[in-house]
VEXMARLO-907740 format. One record per residue: residue number from 1; x, y, z of N, C-alpha, C in turn. Coordinates in steps of 0.001 Angstrom, whole numbers. Atoms other than C-alpha are relative to their C-alpha. Example, Ala and Ser with C-alpha at 12.3 -4.5 7.8 and 13.67 -1.06 7.14 Angstrom:
- num,n.east,n.north,n.up,ca.east,ca.north,ca.up,c.east,c.north,c.up
- 1,890,-1190,0,12300,-4500,7800,900,1200,0 .
- 2,-820,-1190,-60,13670,-1060,7140,-770,1090,730 .
This chain:
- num,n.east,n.north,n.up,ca.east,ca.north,ca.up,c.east,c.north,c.up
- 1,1213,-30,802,68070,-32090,20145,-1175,-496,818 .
- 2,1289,27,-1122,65678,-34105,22403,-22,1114,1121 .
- 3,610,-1091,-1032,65898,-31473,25188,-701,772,-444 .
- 4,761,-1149,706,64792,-28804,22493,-1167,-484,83 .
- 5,1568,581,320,62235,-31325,21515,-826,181,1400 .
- 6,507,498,-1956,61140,-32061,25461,-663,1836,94 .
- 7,858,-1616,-537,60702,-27816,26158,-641,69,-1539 .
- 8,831,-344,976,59142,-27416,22191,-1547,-761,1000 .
- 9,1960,434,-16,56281,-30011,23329,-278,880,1263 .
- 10,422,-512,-808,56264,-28596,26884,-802,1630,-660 .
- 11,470,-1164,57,55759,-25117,26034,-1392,91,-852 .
- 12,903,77,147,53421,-26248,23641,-1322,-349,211 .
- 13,1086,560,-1150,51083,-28282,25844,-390,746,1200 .
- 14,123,-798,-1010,51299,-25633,28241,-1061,875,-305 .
- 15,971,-734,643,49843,-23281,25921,-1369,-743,-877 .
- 16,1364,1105,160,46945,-26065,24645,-1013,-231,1289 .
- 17,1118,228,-958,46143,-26624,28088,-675,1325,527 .
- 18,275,-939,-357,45987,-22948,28878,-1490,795,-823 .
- 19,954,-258,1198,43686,-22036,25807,-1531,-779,262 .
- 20,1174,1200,41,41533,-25242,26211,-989,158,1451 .
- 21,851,205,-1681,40504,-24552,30042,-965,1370,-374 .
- 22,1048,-1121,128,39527,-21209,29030,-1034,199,-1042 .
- 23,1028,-86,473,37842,-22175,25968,-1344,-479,767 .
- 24,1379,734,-743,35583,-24387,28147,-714,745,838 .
- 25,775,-942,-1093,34626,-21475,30761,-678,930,-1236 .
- 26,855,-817,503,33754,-18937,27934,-1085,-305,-935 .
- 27,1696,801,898,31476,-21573,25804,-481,36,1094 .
- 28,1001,166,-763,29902,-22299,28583,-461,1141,497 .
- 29,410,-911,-388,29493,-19029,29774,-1019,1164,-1379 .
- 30,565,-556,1340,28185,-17983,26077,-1180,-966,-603 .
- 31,989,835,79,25972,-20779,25741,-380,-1102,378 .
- 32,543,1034,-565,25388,-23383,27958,46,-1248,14 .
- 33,-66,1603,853,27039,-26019,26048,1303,-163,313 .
- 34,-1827,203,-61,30726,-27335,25709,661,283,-896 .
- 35,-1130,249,950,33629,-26801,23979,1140,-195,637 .
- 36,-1216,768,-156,36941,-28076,23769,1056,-302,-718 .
- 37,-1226,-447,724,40560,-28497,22112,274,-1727,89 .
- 38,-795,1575,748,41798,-32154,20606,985,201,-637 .
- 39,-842,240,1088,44780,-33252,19429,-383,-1145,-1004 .
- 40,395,667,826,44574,-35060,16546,990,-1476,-34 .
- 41,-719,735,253,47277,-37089,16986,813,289,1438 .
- 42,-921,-391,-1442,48382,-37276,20913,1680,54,512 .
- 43,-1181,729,106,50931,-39349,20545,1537,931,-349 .
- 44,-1535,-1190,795,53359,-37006,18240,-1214,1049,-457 .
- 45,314,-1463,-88,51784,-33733,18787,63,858,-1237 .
- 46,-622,-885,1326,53905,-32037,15691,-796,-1003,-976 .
- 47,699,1249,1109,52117,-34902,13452,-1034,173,-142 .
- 48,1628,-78,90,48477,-33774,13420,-261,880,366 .
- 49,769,-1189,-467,46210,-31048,14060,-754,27,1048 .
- 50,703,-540,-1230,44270,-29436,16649,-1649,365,91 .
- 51,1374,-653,379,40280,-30297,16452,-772,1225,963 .
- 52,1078,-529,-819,37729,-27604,17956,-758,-431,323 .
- 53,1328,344,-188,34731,-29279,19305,-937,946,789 .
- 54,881,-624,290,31725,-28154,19979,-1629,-1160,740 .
- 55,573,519,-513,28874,-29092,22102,-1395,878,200 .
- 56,930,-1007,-684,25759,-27042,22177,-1248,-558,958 .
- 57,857,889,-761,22849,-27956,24505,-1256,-457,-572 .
- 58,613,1182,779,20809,-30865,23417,70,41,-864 .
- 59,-726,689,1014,23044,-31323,20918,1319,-824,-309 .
- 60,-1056,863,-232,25465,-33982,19980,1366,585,203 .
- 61,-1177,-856,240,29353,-32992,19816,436,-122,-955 .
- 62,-537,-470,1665,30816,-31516,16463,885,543,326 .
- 63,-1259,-1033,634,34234,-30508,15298,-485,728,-679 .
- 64,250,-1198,1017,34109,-27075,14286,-868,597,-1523 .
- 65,762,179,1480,33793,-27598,10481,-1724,-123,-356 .
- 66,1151,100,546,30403,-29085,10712,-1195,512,848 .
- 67,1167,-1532,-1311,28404,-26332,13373,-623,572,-1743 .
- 68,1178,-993,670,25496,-24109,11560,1538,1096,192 .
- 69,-636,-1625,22,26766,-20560,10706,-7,523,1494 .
- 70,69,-637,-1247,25830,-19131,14150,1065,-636,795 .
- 71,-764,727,-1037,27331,-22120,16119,1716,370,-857 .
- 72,-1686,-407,523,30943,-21371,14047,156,1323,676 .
- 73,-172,-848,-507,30173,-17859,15155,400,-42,1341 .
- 74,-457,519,-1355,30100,-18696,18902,1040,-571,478 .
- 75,-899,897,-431,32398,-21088,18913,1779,603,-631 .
- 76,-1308,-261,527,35172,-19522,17111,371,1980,623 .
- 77,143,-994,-583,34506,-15950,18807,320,-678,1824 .
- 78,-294,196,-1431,34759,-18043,22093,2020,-763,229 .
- 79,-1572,356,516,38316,-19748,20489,897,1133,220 .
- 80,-527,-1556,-46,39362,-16109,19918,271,470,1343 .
- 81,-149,-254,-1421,39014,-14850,23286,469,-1505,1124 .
- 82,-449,721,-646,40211,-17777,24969,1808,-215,-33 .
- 83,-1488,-403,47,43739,-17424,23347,160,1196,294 .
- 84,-827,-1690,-1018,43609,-13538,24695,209,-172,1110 .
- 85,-79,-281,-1213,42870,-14639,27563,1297,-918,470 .
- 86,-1388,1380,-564,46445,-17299,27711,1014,1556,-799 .
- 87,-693,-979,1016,48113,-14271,25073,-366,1576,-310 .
- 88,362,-1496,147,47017,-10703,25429,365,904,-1339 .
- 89,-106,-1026,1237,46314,-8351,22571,-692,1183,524 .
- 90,924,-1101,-248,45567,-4804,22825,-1037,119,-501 .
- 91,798,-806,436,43291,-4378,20260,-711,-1270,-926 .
- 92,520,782,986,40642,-6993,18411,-1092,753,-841 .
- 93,650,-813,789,38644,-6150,15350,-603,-1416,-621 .
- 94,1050,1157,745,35354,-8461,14563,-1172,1157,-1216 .
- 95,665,-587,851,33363,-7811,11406,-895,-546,-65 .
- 96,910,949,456,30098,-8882,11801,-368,-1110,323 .
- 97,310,1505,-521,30282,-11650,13935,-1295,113,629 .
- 98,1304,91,-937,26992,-11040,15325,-1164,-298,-1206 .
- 99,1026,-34,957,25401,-11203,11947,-1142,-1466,-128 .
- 100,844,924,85,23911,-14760,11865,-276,-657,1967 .
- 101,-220,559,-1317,23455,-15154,16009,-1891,561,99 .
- 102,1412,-202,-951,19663,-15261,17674,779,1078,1024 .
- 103,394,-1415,-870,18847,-12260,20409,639,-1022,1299 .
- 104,-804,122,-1248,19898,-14530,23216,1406,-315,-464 .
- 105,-1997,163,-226,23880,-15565,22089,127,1575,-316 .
- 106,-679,-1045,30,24314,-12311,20834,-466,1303,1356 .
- 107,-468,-990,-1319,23071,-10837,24375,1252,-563,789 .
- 108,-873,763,-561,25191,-13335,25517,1666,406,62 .
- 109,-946,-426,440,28014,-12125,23349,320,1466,105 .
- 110,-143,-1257,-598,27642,-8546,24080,589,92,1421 .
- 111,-58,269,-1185,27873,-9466,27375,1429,59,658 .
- 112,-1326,700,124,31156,-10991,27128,812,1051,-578 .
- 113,-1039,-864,972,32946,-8495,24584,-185,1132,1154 .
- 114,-694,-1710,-377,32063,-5291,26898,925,-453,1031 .
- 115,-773,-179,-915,33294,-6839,29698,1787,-566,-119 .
- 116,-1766,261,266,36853,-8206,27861,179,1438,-547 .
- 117,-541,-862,458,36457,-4713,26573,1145,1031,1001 .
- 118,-579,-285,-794,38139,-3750,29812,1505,-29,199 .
- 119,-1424,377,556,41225,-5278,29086,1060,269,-1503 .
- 120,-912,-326,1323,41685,-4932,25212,-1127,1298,-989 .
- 121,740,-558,1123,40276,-2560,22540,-849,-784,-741 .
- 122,524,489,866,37352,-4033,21065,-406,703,-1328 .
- 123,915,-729,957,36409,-2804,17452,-724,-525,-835 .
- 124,991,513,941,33234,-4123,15852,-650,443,-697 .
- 125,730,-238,1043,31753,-3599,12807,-1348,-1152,-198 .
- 126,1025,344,-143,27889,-4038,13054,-1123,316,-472 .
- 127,698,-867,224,24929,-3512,11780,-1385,-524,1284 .
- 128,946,868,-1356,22832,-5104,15206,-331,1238,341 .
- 129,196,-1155,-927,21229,-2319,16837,54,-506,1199 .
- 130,-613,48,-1502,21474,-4602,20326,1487,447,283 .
- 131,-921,16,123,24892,-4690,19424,435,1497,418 .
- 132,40,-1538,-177,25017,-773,19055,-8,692,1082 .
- 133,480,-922,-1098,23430,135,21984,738,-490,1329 .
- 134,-484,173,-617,25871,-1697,23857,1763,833,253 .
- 135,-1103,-267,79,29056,26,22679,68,1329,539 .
- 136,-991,-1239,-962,30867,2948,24230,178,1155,-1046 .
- 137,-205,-1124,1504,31669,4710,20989,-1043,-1194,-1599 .
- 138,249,522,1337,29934,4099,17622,676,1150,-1409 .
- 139,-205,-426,1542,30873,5390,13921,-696,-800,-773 .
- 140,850,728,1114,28700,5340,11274,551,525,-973 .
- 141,-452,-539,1708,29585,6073,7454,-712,-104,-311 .
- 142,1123,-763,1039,27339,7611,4908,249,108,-1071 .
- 143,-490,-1238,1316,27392,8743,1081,-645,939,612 .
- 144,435,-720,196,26679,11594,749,305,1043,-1402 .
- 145,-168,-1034,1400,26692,13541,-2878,1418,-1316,-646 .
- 146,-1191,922,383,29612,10296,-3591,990,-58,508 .
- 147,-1161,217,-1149,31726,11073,-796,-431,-348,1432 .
- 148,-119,453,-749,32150,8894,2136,-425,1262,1172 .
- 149,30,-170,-1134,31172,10617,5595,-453,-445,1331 .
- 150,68,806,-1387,31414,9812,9184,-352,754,1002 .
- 151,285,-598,-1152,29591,10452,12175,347,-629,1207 .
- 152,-560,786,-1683,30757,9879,15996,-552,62,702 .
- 153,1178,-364,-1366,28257,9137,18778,1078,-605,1044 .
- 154,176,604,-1734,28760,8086,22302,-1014,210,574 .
- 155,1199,-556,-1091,26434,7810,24909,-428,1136,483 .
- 156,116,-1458,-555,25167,11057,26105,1164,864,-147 .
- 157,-519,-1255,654,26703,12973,23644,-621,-121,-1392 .
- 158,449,426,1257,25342,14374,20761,957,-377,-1598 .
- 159,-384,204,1166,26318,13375,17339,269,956,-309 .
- 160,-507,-904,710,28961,14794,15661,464,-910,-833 .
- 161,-484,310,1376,30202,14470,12035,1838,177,-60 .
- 162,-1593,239,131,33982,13419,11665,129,1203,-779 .
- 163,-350,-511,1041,36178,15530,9551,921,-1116,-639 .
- 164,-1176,974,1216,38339,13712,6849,1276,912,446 .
């Protein structure tokens, strides 16, 4: 039983420290500030939770919970990608995370998503036009007469209308 225990914490501290180094490169690379991964309870690991902090510049440091709307955005979009980058997924799907962000994080964040788009499928649902004009493919949906339709752009191509 302790050996199990001994590789449970290892593997789990492995993957804490792996997560935590990379949250700290992509906050900072998303805004200039810090973030970072706490246990809540060092001691016995399985006994407590795991705070987020949160550091933006010239501002104090906050666990997660108590960030503005935007700063949760950032910070939990930089959480996200920091476990792809220890745990690979093909394919992520954000709704809207750009909705409460100022023109610089969300160039910031554009920034960042095309170029992890290299690695995984990004699919965002947006209504940003920076946002837009950064993506590779868009779909839009429409009524029309009470039925749903969809159009498909890409870059230098023109718009065409899905079929159902």
């Amino acid at each position: 039983i302790e050996e199990i225990d001994n590789q449970k914490k290892k593997v789990f501290m492995d993957a804490f420290e792996k997560i935590d180094r990379s949250l700290r490169s992509i906050f900072k690379d998303l805004t200039d500030g810090e973030a970072w991964l706490e246990l809540e309870n060092p001691e016995e690991i399985f006994s407590g939770g795991i705070y987020l902090m949160a550091s933006f510049p010239g501002k104090r440091p906050k666990e997660s919970l108590m960030l503005s709307g935007g700063e949760k955005t950032i910070t939990t979009v930089a959480f996200i990608l920091a476990m792809q980058s220890a745990y690979k997924s093909p394919f992520y799907l954000f709704d809207e995370v750009d909705a409460h962000l100022d023109q610089l994080n969300l160039e910031r964040l554009t920034k960042i998503l095309k170029e992890r788009s290299k690695e995984a499928q990004i699919i965002l649902i947006t209504l940003k036009d920076l946002t837009l004009s950064k993506a590779d493919k868009i779909f839009g949906v429409y009524q029309r007469g009470g039925i749903a339709s969809i159009v498909e752009y890409s870059p230098g191509v023109a718009v065409r209308e899905v079929k159902a």
